[in-house]
Backbone bond lengths (Angstrom), bond angles and torsions (degrees), N, CA, C in turn:
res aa  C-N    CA-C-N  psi(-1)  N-CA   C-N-CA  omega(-1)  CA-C   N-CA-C  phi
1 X - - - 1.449 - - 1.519 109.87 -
2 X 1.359 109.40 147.87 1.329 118.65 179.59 1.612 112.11 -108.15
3 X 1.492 105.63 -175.13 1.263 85.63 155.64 1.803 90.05 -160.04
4 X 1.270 120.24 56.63 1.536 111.29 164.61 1.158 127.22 74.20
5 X 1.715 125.41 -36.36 1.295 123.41 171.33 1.439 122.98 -56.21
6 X 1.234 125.90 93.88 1.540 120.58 -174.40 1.671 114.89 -45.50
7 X 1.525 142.94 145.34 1.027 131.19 -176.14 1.932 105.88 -102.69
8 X 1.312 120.27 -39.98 0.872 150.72 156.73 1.193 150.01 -133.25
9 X 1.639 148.71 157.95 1.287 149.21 177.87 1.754 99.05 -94.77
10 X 1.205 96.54 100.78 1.474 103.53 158.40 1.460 147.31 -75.90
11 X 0.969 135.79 169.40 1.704 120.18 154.70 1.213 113.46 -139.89
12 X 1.729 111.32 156.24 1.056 116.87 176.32 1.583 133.20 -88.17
13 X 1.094 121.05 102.29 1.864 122.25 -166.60 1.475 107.67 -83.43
14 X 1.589 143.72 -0.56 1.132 128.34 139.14 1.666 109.40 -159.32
15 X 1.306 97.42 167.11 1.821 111.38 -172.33 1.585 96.94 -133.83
16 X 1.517 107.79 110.85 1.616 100.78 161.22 1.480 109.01 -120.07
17 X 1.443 110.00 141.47 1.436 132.03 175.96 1.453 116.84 -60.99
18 X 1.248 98.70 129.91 1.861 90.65 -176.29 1.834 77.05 -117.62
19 X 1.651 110.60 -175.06 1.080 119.79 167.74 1.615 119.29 -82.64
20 X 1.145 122.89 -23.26 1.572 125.01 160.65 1.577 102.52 -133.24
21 X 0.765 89.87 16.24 2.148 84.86 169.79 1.532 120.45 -129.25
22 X 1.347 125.19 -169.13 1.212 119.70 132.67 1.653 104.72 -151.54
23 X 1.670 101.10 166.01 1.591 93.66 164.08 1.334 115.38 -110.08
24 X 1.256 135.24 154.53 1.702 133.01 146.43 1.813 114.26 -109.81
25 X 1.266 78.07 143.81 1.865 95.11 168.18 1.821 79.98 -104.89
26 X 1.767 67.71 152.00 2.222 97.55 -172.79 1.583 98.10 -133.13
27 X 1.138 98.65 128.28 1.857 103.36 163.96 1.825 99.00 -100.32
28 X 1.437 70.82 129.23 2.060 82.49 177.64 1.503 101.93 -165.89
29 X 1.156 111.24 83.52 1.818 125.79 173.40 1.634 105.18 -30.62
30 X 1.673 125.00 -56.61 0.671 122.65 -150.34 1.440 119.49 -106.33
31 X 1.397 113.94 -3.13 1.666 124.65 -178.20 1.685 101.58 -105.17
32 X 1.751 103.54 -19.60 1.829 85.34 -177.97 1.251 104.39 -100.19
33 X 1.879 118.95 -0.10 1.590 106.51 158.78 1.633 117.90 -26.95
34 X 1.285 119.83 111.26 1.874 112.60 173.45 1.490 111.29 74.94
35 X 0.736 107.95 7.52 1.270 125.14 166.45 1.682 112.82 -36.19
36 X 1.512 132.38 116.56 1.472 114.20 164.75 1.774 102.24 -127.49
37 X 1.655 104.11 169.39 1.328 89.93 162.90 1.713 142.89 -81.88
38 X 1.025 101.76 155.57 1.669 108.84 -154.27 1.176 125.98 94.62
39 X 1.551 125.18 -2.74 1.426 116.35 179.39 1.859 109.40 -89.85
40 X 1.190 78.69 159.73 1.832 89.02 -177.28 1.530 108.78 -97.77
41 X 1.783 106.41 131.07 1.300 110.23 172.77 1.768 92.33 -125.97
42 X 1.731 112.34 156.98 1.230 101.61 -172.83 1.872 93.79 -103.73
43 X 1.220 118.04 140.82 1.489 132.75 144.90 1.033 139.21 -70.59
44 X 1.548 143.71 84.87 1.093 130.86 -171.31 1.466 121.89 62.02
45 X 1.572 100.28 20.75 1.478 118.80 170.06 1.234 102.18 76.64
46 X 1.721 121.26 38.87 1.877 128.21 147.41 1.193 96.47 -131.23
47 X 1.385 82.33 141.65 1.790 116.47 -172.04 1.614 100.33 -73.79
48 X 1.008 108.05 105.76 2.039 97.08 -176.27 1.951 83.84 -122.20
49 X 1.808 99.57 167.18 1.411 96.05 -179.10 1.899 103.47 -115.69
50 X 1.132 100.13 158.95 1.283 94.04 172.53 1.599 132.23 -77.35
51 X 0.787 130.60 80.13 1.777 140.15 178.35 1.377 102.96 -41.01
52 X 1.952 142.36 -52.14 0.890 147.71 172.93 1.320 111.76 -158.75
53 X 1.447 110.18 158.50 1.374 134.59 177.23 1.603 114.81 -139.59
54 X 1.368 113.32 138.19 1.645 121.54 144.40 1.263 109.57 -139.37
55 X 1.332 112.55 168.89 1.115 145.97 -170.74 1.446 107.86 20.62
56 X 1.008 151.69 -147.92 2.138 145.13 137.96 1.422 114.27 0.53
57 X 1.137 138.64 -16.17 1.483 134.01 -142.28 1.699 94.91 -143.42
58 X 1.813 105.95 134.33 1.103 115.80 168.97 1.259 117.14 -128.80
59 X 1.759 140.75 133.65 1.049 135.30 -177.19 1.522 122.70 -75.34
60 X 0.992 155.22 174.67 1.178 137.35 165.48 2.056 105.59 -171.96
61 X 1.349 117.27 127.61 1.170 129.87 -173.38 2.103 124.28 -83.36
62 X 0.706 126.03 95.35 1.244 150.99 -163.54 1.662 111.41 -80.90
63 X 1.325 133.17 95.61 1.208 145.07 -177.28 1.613 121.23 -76.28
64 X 1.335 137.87 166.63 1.082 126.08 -146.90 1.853 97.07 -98.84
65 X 1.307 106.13 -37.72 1.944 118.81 150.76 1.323 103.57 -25.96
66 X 0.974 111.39 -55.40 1.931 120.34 -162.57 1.368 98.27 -60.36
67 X 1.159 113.54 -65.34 1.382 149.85 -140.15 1.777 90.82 -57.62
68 X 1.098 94.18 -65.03 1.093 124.98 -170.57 1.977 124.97 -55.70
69 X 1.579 87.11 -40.12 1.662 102.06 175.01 1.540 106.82 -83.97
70 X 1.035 111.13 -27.37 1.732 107.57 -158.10 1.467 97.77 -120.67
71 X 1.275 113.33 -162.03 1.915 124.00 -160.38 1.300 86.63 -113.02
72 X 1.526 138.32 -8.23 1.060 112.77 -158.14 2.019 105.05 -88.39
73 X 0.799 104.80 16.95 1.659 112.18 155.28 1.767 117.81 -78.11
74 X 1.712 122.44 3.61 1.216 119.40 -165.78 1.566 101.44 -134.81
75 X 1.457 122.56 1.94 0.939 141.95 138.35 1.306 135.69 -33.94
76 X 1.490 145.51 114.72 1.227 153.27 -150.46 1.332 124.73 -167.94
77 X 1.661 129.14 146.80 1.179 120.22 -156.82 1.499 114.87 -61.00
78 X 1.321 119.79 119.40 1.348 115.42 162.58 1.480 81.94 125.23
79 X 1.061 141.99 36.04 1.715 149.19 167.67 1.262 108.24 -91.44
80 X 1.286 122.92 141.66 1.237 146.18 166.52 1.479 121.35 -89.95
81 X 1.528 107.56 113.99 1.477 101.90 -179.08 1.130 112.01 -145.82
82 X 1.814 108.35 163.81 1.902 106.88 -175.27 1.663 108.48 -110.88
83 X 1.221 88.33 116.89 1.505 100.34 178.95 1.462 114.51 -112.11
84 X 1.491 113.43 145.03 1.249 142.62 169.02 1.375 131.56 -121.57
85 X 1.565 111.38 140.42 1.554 105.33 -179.88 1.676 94.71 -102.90
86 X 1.238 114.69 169.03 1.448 134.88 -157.62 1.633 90.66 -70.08
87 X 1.753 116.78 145.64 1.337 89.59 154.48 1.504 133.45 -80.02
88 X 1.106 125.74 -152.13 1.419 131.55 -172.37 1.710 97.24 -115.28
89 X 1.380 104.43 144.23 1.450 115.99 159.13 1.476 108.00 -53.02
90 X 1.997 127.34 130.12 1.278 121.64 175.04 1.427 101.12 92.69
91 X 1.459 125.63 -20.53 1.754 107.12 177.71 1.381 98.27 -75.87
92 X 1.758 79.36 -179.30 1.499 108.22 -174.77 1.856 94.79 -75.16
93 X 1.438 112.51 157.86 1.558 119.53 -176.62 1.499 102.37 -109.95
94 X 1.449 126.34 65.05 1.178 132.32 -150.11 2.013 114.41 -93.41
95 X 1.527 98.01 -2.42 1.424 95.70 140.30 1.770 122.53 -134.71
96 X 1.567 118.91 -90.20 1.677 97.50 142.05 1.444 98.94 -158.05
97 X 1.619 132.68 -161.94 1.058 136.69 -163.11 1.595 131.12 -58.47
98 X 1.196 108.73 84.44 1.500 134.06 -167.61 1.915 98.75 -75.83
99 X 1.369 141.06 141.62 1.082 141.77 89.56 1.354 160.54 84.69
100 X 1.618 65.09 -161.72 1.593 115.50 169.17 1.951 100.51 78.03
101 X 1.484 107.64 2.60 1.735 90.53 164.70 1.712 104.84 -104.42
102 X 1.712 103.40 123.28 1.338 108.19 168.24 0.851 130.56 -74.18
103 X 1.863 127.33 136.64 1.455 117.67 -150.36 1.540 92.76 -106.49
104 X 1.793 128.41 6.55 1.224 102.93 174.44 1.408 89.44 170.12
105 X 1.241 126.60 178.44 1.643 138.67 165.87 1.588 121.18 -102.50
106 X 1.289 121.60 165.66 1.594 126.18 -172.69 1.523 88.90 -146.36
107 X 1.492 109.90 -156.88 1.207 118.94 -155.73 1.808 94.34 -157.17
108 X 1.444 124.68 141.19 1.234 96.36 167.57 2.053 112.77 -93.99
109 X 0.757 113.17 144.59 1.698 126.73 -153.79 1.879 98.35 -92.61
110 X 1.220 106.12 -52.16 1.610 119.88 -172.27 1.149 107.17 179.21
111 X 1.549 111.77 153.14 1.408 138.56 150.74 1.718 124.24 -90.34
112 X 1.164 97.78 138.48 1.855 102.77 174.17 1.238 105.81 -134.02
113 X 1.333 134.67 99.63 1.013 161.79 -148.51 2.065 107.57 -101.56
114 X 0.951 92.97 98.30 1.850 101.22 -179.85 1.205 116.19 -84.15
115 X 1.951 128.23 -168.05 0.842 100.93 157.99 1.707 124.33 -96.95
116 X 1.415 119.59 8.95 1.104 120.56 -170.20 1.681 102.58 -123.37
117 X 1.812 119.40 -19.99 1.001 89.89 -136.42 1.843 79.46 -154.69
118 X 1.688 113.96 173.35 1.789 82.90 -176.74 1.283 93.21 -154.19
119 X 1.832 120.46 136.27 1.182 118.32 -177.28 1.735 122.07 -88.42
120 X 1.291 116.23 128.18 1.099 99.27 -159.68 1.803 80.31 -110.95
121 X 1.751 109.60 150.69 1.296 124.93 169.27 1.531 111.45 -108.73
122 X 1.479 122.57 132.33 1.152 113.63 -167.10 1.948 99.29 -135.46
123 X 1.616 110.00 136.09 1.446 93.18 164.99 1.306 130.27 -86.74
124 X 1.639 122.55 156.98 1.342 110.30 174.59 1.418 103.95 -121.69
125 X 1.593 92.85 157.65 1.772 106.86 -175.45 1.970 79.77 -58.44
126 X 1.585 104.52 163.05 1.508 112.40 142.47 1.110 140.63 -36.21
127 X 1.644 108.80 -77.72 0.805 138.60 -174.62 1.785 114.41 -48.63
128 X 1.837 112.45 -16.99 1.630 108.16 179.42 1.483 72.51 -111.73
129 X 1.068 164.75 33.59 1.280 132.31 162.41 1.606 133.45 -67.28
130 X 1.569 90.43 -40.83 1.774 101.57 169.00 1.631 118.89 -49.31
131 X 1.626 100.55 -37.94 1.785 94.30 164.51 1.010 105.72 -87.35
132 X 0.919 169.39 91.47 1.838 154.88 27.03 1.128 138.29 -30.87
133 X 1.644 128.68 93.57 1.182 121.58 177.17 1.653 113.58 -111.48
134 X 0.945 106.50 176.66 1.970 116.49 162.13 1.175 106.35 -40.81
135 X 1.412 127.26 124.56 1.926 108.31 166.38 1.058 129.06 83.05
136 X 1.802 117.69 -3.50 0.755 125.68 -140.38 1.761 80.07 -110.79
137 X 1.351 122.39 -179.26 1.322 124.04 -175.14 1.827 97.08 -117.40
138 X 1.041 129.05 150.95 1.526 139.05 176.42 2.130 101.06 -158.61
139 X 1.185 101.63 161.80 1.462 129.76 -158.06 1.530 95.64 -117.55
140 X 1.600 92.74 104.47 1.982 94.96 -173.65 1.648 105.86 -110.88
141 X 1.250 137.10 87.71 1.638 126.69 -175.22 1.720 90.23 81.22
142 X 1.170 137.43 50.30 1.531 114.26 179.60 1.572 120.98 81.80
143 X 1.879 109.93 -24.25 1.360 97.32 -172.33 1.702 108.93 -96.83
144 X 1.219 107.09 140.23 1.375 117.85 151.20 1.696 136.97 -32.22
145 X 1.304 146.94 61.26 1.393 136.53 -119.94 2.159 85.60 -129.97
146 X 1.217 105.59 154.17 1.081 104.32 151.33 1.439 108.42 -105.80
147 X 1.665 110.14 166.86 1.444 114.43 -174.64 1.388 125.82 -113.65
148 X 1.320 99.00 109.50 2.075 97.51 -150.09 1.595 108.30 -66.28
149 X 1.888 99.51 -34.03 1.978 98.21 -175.77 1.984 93.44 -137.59
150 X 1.029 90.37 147.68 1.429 88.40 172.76 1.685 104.50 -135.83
151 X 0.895 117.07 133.38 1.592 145.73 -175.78 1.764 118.67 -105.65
152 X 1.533 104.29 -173.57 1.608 89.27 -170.20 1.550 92.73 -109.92
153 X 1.524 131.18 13.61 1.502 122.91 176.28 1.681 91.49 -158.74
154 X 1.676 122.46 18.21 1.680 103.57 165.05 1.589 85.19 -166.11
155 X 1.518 79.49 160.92 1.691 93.63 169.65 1.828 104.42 -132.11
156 X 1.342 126.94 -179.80 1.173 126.56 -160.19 1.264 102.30 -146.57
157 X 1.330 132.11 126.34 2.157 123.78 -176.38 1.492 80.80 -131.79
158 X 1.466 105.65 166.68 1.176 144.89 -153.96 1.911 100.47 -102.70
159 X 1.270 137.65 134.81 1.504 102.69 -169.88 1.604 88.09 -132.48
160 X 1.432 145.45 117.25 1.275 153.69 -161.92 1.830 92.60 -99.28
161 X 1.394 105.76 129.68 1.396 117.63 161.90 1.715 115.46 -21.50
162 X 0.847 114.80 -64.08 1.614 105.86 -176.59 1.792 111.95 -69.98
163 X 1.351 134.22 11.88 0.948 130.47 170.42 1.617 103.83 -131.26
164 X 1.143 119.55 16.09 1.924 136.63 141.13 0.892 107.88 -82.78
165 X 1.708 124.58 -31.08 1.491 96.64 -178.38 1.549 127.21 -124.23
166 X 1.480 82.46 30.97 1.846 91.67 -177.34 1.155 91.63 -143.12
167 X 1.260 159.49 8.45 1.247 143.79 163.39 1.663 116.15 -117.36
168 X 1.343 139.19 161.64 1.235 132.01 173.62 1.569 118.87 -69.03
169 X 1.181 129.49 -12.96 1.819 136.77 142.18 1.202 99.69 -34.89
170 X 1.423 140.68 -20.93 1.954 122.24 -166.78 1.745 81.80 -92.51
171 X 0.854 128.69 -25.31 1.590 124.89 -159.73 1.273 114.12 -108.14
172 X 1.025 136.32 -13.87 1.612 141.77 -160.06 1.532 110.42 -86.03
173 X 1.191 107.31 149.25 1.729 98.23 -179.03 1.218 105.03 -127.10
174 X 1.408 131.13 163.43 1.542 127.15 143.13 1.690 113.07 -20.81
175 X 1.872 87.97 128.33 1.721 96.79 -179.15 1.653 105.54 86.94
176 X 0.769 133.08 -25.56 1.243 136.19 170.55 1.393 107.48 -60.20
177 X 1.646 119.42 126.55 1.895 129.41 162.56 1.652 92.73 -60.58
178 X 1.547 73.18 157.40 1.857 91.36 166.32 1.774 91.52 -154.19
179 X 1.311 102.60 164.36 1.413 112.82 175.65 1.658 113.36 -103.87
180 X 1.683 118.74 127.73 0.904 123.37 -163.83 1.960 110.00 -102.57
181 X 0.875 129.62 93.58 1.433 118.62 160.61 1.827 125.91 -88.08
182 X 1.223 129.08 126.61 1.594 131.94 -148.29 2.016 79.84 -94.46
183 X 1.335 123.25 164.65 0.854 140.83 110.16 1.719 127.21 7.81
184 X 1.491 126.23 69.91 1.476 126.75 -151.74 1.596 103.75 -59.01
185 X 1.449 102.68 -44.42 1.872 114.99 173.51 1.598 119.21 -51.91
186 X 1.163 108.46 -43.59 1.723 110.49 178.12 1.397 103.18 -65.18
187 X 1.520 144.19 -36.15 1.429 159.87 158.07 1.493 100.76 -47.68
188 X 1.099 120.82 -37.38 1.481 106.74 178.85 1.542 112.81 -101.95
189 X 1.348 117.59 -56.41 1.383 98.28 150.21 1.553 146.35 -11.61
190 X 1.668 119.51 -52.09 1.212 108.98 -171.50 1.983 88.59 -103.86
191 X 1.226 131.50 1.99 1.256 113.49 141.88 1.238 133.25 -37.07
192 X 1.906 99.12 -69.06 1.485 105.74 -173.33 1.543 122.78 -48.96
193 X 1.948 94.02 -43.12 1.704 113.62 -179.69 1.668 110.24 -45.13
194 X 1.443 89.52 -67.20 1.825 99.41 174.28 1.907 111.49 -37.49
195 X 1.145 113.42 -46.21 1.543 105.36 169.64 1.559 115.63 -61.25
196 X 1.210 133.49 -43.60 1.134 117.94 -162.58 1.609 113.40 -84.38
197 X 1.658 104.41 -25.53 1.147 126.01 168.36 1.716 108.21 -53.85
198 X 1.119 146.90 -51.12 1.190 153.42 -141.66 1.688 103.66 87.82
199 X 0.892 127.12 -46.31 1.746 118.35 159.34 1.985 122.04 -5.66
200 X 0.816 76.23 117.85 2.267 83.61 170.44 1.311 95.26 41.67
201 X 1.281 117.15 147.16 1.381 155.89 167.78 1.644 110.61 -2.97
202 X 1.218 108.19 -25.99 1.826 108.48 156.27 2.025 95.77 66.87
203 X 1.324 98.17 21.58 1.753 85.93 -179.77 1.650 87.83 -107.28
C-alpha cells in the first residue's frame, strides 16, 4: 500500500521492448536505498516490482495489462517520474489509501497559474467519474491530490509549490496522460450498496 506522497522525481535511463511487455531501469537515489528483489516501488502511481537493482537504478518489468491501463506505454528514456516505496506498517498515513493499480487515464485539460498556487484541470474517463467528488481525495501520477471541482468528464486539484517542484504535475502540459487511481473505499462501497440494492452480482 501506498499512500501518494511522492518520495522523489525520478528518471528513466532505459526502455526495452519485449513482444507483450516492456522493461525500464529507474534512477531513484532514494527509493532503491535497501532496495531487494521483489519489492514494490510505485511509478507514476503503478505498483511495478523490482526484478533488479544497482547502484541508483532499479529495473522493473511492465506487462501488456499495465501497458495498456496506464500512460506508462508513452514513457521513454530520459522521462521523468514520481516514485514511491510502499509505506511501512505503523507510519504516518500522510496522504490516503493508495494502491498503486490504475483504474484508468485522463488528459491534462489546462493550467491556471496563481500567485502562490496552480489550478490544474484534468479529464476523467466516465466511467470513474461517480468516484469523484469535491474534497474528495483521487491518485494523480502517484500523487495524493484533493479534488477542488468535480464535473461529469473532469475534475480540477489545487497544486501547492512544493508539489510543482517535486512531482511531474510541475512539468506537464495540456495533452499530456496522467495516471488515474479513484478512491479504493468509494469502489467498495458502491459494491456492497449494489448488493443490497439488487444491483451487480450481489456476491
Amino acid at each position: 500500500m501506498f499512500t501518494g506522497i511522492v518520495e522523489e522525481l525520478g528518471e528513466i535511463t532505459a526502455v526495452e521492448t519485449l513482444d507483450d511487455a516492456c522493461r525500464f531501469r529507474v534512477r531513484g537515489p532514494v527509493v532503491t536505498e535497501g532496495a531487494r528483489h521483489g519489492d514494490s516501488i510505485a511509478v507514476n502511481g503503478v505498483c511495478l516490482t523490482v526484478v533488479d537493482h544497482e547502484g541508483d537504478e532499479f529495473t522493473a518489468d511492465v506487462m501488456a495489462e499495465t501497458l495498456n491501463r496506464s500512460s506508462l506505454g508513452v514513457l521513454a528514456t530520459g522521462s521523468r517520474v514520481n516514485l514511491e516505496r510502499p509505506t511501512a506498517v505503523g507510519a504516518r498515513l500522510g496522504g490516503h489509501i493508495v494502491q498503486g493499480h490504475v483504474d484508468g487515464t485522463g488528459e491534462i485539460v489546462e493550467r491556471k497559474p496563481s500567485e502562490h498556487w496552480e489550478i490544474v484541470k484534468v479529464s476523467l474517463p466516465a466511467d470513474l467519474a461517480r468516484y469523484v467528488v469535491e474534497k474528495g481525495s483521487i491518485t494523480v501520477d502517484g500523487i495524493s491530490l484533493t479534488v477542488v471541482d468535480a464535473g461529469p468528464d473532469f475534475f480540477t486539484v489545487s497544486l501547492i509549490p512544493t508539489t510543482l517542484a517535486l512531482t511531474t504535475l510541475g512539468h506537464k502540459q495540456p495533452g499530456d496522460p496522467v495516471n488515474l487511481e479513484v478512491d479504493v473505499i468509494a469502489k467498495y462501497v458502491e459494491r456492497l450498496l449494489g448488493g443490497r440494492t439488487g444491483q451487480g452480482d450481489g456476491r
